[in-house]
C-alpha positions in Angstrom: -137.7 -20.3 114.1 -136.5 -16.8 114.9 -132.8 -16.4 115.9 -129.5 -13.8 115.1 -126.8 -15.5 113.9 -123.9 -15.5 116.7 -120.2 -15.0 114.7 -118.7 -16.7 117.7 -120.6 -19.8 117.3 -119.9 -19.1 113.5 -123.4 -19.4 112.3 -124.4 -19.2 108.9 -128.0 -20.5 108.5 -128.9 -22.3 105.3 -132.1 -21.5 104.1 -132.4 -21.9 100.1 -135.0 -24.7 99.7 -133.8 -26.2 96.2 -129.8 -26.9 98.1 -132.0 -28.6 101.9 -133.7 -31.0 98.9 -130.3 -31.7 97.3 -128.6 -32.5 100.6 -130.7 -34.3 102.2 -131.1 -36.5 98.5 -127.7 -37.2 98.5 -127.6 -38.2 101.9 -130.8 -40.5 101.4 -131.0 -41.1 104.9 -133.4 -44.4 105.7 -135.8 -45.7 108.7 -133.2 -47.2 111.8 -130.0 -45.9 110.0 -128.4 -43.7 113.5 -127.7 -40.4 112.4 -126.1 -37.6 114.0 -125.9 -34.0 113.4 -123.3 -31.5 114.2 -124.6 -27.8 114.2 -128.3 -28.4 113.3 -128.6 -24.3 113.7 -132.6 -23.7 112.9 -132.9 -27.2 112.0 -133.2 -27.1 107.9 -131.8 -30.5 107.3 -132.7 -31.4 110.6 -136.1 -31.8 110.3 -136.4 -33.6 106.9 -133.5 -35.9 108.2 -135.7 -36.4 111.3 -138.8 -37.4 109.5 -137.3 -40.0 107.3 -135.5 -41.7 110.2 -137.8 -41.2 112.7 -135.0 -40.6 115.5 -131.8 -38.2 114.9 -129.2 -37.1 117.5 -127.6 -33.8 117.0 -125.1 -31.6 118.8 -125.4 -28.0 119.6 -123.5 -25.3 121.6 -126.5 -22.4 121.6 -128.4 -23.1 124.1 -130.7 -20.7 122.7 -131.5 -23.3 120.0 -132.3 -26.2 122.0 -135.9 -25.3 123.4 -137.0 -24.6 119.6 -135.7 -27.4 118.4 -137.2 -29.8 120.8 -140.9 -28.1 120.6 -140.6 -28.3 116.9 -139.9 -31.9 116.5 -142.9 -33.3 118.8 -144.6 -34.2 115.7 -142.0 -35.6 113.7 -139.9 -37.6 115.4 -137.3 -38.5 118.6 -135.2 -35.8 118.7 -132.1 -35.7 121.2 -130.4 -32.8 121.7 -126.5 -32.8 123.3 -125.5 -29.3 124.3 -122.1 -29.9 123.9 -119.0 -28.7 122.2 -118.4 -31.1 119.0 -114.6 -30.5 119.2 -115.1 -32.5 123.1 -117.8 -34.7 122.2 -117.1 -38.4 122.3 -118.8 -39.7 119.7 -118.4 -43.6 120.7 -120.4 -43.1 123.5 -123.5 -42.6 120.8 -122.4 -45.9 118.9 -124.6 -48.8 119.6 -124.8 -51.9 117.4 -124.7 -49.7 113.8 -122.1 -47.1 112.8 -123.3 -44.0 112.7 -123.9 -41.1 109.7 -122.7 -37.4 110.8 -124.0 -34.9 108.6 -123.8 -31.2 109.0 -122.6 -27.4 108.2 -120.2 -27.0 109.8 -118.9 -23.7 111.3 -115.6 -22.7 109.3 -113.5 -21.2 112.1 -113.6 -25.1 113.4 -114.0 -27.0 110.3 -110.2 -28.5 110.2 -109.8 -29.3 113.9 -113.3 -30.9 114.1 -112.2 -33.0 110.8 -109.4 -33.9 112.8 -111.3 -35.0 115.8 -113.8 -36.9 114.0 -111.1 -39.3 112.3 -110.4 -40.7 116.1 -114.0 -42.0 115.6 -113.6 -43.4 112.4 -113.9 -46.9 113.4 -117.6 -45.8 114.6 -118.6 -43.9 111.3 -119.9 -45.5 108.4 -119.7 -42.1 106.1 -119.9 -38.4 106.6 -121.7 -35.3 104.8 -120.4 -32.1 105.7 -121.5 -28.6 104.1 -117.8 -26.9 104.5 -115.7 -23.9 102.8 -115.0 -24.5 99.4 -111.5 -24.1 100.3 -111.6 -26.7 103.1 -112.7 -29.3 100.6 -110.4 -28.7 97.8 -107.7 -29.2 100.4 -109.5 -32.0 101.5 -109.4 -33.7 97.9 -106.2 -32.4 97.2 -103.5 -34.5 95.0 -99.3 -34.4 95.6 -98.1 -32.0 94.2 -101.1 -29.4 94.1 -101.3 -26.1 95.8 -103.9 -27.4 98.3 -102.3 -30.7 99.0 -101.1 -30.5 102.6 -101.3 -32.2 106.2 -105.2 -32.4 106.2 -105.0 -33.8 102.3 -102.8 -36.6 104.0 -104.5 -37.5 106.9 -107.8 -37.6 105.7 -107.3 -39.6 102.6 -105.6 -42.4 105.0 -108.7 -42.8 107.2 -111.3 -41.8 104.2 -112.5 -41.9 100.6 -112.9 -38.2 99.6 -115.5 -37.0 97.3 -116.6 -33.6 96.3 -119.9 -33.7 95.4 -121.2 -30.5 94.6 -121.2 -26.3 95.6 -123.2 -24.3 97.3 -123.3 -20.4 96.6 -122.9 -18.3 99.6 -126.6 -17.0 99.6 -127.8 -20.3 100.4 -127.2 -19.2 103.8 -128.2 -16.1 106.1 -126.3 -14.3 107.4 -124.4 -14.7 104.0 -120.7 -15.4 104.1 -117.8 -14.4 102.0 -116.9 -17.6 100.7 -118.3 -20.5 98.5 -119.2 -23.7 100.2 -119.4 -27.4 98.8 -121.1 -30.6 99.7 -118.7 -33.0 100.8 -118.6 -36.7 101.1 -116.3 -39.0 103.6 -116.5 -42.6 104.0 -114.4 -44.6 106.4 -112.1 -47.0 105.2 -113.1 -50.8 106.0 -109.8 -51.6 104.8 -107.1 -48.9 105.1 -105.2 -48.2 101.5 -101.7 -48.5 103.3 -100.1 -50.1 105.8 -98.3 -48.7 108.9 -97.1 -49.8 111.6 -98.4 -46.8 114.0 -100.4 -44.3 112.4 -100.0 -42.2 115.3 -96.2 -41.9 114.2 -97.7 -41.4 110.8 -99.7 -38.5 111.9 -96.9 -36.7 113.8 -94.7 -37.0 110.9 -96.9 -35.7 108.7 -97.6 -33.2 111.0 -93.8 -32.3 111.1 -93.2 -32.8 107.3 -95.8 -29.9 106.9 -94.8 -27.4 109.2 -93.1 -25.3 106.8 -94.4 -25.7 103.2 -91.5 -24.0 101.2 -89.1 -26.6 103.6 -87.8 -29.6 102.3 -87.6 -33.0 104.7 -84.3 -32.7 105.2 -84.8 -29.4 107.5 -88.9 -29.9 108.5 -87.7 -33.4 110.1 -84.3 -32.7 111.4 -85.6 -32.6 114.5 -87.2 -36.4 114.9 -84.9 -38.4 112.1 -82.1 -38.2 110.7 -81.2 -38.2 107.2 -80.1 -41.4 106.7 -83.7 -42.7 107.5 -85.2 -41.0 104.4 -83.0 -42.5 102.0 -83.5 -45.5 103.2 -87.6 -45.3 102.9 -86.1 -44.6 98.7 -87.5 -41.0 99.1 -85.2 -37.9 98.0 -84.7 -35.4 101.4 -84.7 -32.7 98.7 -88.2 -33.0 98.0 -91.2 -30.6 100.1 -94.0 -32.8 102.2 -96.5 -31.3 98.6 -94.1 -33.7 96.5 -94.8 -37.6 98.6 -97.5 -39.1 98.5 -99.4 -41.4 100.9 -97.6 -44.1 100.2 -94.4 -42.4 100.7 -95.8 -40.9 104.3 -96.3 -44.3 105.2 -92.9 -45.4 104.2 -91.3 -42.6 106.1 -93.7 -43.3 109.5 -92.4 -46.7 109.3 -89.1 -46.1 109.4 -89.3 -43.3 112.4 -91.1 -46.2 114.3 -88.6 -48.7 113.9 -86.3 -45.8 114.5 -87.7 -44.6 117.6 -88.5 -48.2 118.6 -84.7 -49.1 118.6 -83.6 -46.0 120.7 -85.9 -47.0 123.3 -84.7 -50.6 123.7 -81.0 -49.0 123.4 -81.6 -46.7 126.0 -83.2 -49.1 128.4 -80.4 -52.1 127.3 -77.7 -48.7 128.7 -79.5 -47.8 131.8 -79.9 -51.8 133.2 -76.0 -51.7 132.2 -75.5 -49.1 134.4 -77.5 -50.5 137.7 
């Protein structure tokens, strides 16, 4: 397949045989499992995925790449082709009655906001292989109290297991790019490794906890809970976000709930007073 590389779809093609063989190994992707594919570009894992399955759904925004694509995989397999922006897909609508596996390399001006989008679907996802920027996944695997250890380290490690599995050189892929990928592997959690109450109030604390690295708690989350309610999750407002771990998140999210769960019923206990 003949096609330029568009930087505003960031496209960087992988190519080098030896790293398709590895990837698609490590995926080890069997007859019936449903598959999907984010970015299949020229189609390098695409079609060896496609032939051991015998029927793979992939998403793609270049148009361009669709008609090659479909005349290419005639022979191999059922190919269907959503020409669609991953960051709006809704990947439920593909579940049937197994999860599915999303594989792909994905483009590295989206990679953290797609991550982020995908974990909405993680109820529907069995596990995940992503080729990413190096950088992406070291954040990704990060520990407390690392460099790299930030909002995404959080948020992903509540929702996944994280495992960096191996790198890929930059001329693996054409055009070549600046910076070293890796091989990346996320599986769902069956069981989730803490407990909150809301983990939507976990995610916008985190969120706010983060917004200012070189912060501590006390002044990144002034603005939606009060001191008080860190010392009494046992966690010292002097620390930064890099310092707590999951576990302390979760401690903190719980007590903004309760928090923000009791100034609701206060305020609607004051305004039936008031009728």
């Amino acid at each position: 397949m003949s096609h330029r590389a568009r930087k505003r779809f960031g496209q960087n093609f992988l190519h080098d045989t030896q790293i398709i063989n590895q990837i698609v190994q490590v995926i080890n992707p069997k007859p019936g499992e449903h598959l999907v594919e984010i970015g299949p570009g020229l189609g390098a894992i695409t079609f060896p995925l496609l032939k051991a399955t015998g029927s793979l759904d992939v998403i793609e925004l270049d148009r361009d790449l669709i008609a090659p694509l479909n005349e290419r995989s005639k022979t191999i397999g059922t190919l269907r082709i959503y020409n669609e922006d991953a960051l709006q897909f809704k990947f439920d609508t593909l579940a049937d009655t197994k999860t599915l596996r999303v594989v792909g390399n994905l483009p590295y001006n989206i990679s953290t906001p797609l991550l982020f989008h995908l974990l909405t679907y993680a109820d529907v996802i069995s596990d995940m292989y992503f080729m990413l920027q190096n950088e992406v996944v070291d954040r990704l695997a990060a520990q407390p109290g690392t460099r790299d250890y930030g909002r995404l380290s959080v948020m992903m490690q509540y929702y996944c297991a994280v495992t960096k599995l191996f790198m890929i050189e930059p001329t693996a892929f054409k055009p070549i790019p600046k910076v070293d990928s890796a091989l990346v592997h996320l599986a769902p959690y069956k069981e989730l490794p803490v407990s909150v109450i809301n983990p939507d109030t976990l995610g916008r604390l985190v969120k706010q906890a983060f917004a200012q690295r070189r912060k501590t708690l006390r002044n990144n989350l002034r603005d939606i809970m009060p001191v008080s309610l860190i010392e009494a999750a046992s966690i010292d407002p002097g620390l930064r976000a890099e310092n707590l771990s999951l576990e302390d998140f979760a401690k903190l999210a719980d007590q903004l709930e309760k928090f923000e769960q009791s100034s609701k019923r206060s305020g609607t206990s004051e305004l039936l007073g008031n009728l």
